[in-house]
C-alpha positions in Angstrom: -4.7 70.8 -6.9 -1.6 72.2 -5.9 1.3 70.0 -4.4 -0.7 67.0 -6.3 1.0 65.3 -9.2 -1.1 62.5 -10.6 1.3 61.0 -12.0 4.1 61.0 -9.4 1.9 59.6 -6.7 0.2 56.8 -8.9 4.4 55.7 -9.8 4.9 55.7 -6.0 2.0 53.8 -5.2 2.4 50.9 -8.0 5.9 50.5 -6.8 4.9 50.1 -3.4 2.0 47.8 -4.3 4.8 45.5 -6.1 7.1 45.3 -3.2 4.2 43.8 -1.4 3.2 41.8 -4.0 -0.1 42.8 -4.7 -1.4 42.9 -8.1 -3.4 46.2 -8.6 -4.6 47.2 -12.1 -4.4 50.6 -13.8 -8.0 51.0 -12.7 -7.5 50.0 -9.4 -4.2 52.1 -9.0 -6.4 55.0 -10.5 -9.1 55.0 -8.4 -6.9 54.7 -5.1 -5.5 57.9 -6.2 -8.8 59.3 -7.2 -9.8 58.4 -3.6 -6.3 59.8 -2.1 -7.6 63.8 -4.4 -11.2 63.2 -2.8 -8.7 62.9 0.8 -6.5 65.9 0.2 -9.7 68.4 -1.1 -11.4 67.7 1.6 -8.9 67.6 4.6 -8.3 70.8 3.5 -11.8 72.1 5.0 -12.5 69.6 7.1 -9.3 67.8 9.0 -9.7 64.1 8.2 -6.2 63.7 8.3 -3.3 64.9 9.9 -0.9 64.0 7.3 -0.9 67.0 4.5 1.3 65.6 1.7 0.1 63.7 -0.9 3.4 62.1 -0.9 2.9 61.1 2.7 -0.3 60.0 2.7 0.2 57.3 -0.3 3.3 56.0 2.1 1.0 56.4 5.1 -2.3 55.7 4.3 -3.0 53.9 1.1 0.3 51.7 1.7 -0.3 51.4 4.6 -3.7 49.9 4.0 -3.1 48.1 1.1 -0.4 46.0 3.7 -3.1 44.7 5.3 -5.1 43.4 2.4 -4.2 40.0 2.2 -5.4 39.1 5.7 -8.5 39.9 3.9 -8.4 38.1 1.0 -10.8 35.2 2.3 -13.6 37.7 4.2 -17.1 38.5 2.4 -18.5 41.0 5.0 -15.9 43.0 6.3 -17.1 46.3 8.9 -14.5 48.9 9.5 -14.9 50.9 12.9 -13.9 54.7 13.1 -13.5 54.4 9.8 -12.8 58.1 9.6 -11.2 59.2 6.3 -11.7 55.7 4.9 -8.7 53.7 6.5 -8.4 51.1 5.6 -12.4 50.5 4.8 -12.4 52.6 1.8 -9.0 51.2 0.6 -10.1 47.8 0.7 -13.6 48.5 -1.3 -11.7 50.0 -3.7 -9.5 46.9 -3.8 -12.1 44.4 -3.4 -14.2 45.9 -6.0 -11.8 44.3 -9.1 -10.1 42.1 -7.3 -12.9 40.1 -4.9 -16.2 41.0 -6.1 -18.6 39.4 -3.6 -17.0 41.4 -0.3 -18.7 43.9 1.1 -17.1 47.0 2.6 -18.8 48.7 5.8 -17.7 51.6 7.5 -19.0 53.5 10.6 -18.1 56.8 12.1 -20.0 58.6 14.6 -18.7 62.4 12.8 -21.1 63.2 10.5 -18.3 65.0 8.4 -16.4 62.2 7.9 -19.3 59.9 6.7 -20.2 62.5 4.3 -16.9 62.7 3.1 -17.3 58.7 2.7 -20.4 59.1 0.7 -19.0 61.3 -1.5 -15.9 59.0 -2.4 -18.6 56.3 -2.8 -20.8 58.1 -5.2 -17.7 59.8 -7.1 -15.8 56.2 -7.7 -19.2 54.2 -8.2 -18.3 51.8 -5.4 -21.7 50.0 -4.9 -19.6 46.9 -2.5 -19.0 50.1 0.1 -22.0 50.9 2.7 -21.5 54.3 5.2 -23.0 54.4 8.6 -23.0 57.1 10.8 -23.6 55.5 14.2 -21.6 54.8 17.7 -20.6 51.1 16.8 -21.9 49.9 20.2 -25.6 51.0 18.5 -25.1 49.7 15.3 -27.6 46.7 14.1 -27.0 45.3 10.6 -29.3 42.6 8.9 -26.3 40.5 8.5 -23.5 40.2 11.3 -19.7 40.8 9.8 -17.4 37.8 9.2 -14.4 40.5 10.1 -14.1 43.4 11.8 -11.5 45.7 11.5 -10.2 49.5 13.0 -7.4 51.7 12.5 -6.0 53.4 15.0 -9.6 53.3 16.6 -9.5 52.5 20.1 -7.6 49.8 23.1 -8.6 46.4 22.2 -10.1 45.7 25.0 -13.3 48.6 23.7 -12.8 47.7 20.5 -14.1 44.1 21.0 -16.4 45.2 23.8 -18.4 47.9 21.4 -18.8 45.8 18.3 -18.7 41.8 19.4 -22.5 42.1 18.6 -22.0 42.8 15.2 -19.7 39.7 14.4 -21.0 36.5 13.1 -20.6 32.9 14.3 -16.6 32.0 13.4 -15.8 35.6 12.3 -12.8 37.5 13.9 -11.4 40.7 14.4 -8.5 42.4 12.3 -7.3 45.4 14.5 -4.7 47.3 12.7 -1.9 48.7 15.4 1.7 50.5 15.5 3.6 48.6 17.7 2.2 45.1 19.0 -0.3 46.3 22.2 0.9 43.4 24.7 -0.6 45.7 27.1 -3.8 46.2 25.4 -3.8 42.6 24.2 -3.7 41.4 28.2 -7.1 43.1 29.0 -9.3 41.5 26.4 -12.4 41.5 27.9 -13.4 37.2 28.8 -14.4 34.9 26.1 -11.6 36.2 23.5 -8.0 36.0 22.5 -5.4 36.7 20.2 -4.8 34.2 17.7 -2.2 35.5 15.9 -0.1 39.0 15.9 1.2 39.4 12.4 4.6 42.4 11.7 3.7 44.1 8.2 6.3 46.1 6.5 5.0 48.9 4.7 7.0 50.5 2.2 8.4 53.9 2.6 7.4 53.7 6.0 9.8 53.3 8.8 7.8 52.6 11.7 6.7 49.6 13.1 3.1 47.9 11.8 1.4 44.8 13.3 -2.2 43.0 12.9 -3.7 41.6 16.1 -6.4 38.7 15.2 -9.0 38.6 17.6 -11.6 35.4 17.8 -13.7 33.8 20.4 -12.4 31.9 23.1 -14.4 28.2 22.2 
């Protein structure tokens, strides 16, 4: 693929992966960048991503991902919501897949393009943790509710937690990945839930602000 050097990227994206500390193995590093070819072929005919450089999109989306990871670490049943090109869902079954056997990785999307596209990365890099659901999230019924729930970039906060609150179990919480913290956003939470913690994440390469907003019941 031209502009794509295997090599080059998977340097960039072990580096980055030890400036935040996270451990990831040669397989682990290999298939992230598997998943990041699957990102770039595809975008090409389909527009999953605005960002066109492979360069770019380790900084921007699989560091950017992988920053979020240990806020994870503890979760078994984790849904991501517009999971669109697989950010960070697809990151974190890749991750959990070595690293935390026993999660489970869901992602929804309501464009049928985009969950194909998941499929494919599913079936390609043998990823039986990772489940694809094309569905508006608000419709969405599971046979087991999600200890954490997560988006990117997906909608306010206040919709967010509106849509999918059916969908989390009992003591479960939401992980809403953000830009800049949303005090706006985070002051229209609909009744019955609040923020718990708003967490900065520095994200190497990337010189823009990042935050994680946890989201739980109000008891």
């Amino acid at each position: 693929m031209k502009g794509f050097d295997r090599a080059a990227l998977a340097h960039t994206l072990a580096d980055g992966a030890q400036v935040l500390r996270l451990d990831l193995s040669d397989v682990q590093i290999g298939r992230l960048i598997d998943f990041l070819a699957l990102l770039a072929k595809w975008n090409a005919v389909y527009n999953l991503t605005a960002v066109r450089d492979p360069a770019q999109m380790v900084t921007q989306h699989l560091l950017d991902s992988l920053a979020a990871v240990p806020a994870f670490a503890q979760a078994n049943n984790v849904l991501d919501v517009g999971a669109g090109g697989g950010l960070p869902g697809m990151v974190l079954a890749i991750w959990a897949a070595e690293a935390n056997p026993d999660m489970r990785v869901s992602m929804t999307d309501t464009v049928h393009k985009k969950t194909a596209f998941l499929t494919q990365v599913k079936a390609e890099l043998g990823l039986t943790n990772a489940t694809i659901h094309t569905a508006r999230v608000e419709q969405l019924q599971v046979a087991q509710k999600f200890d954490v729930i997560t988006s990117r970039a997906f909608a306010d906060l206040s919709d967010f937690v509106a849509w999918s609150g059916h969908l989390l179990a009992d003591g479960g919480r939401f992980i809403a990945m953000k830009g800049v913290a949303p005090q706006q956003e985070m002051s229209r939470l609909p009744a019955g839930w609040h923020v718990v913690q708003v967490r900065p994440l520095a994200v190497p390469g990337l010189g823009a602000e990042r935050h994680l907003v946890f989201i739980e019941k109000t008891v």
